[in-house]
N, C-alpha and C positions, 0 to 999 in steps of 0.2 A: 504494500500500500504506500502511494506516494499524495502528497499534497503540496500545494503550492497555494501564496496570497495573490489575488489580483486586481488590482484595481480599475474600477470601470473610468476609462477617460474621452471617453467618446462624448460629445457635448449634448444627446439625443437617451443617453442613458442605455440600458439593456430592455429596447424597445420591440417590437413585435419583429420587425425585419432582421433587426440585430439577433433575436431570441431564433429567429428561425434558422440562421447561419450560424448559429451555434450548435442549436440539435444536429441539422444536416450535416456537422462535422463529426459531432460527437455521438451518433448513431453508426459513423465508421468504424469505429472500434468496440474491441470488446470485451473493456474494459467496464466497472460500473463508476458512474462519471456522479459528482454530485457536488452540487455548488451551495453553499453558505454563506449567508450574509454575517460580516467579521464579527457583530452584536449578538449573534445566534439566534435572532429572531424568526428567523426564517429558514430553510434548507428544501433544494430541488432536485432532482433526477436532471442530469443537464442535455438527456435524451427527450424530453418532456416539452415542448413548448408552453404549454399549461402551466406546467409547474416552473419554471423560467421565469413565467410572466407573474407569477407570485410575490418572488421576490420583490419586486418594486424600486429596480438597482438603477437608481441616477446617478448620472455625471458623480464620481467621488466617490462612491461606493467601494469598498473593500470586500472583495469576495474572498472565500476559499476555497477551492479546489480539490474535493480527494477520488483519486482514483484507484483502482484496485482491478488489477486483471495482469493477463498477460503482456500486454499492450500497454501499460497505466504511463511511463517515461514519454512516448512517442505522442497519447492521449496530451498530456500535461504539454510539451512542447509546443503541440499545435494549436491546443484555447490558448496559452498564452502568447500567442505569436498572433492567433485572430482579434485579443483585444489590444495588442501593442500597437497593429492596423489599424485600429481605431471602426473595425468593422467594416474598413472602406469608405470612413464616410465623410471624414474630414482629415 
């Protein structure tokens, strides 16, 4: 099991389009993928867009990341590379 912190900096937050380019990535592997908001308030299947959208992760948000599988290092590189992108969007 590996985890990572991530912060959302994308100006748009972890919004529906953002949330779905994230499932779409992390439905690649098969690893179990699951995001927390750093207050613990919250926590999501990051395969889930539903539950993605729960979180409620704007601009500044602090998530965490754990994965677990066979796959979890190659998982973890690639969300973190999709939010360092900024999702594509600015």
């Amino acid at each position: 099991m590996l985890n990572a912190t991530i912060p959302v900096v994308n100006r748009l937050g972890l919004h529906a389009r953002a949330a779905a380019q994230l499932v779409k990535l992390a439905s690649g592997f098969q690893s179990s993928l699951v995001l927390s908001r750093s207050d613990r308030s919250a926590s999501a299947n990051a395969k889930s867009i539903l539950n993605i959208l729960t979180l409620a992760a704007v601009h500044g948000t602090e998530l965490e990341i754990v994965a677990d599988g066979e796959d979890e290092a190659l998982a973890i590189a690639a969300i973190q590379d999709l939010f360092a992108r900024r999702f594509g969007e600015d």
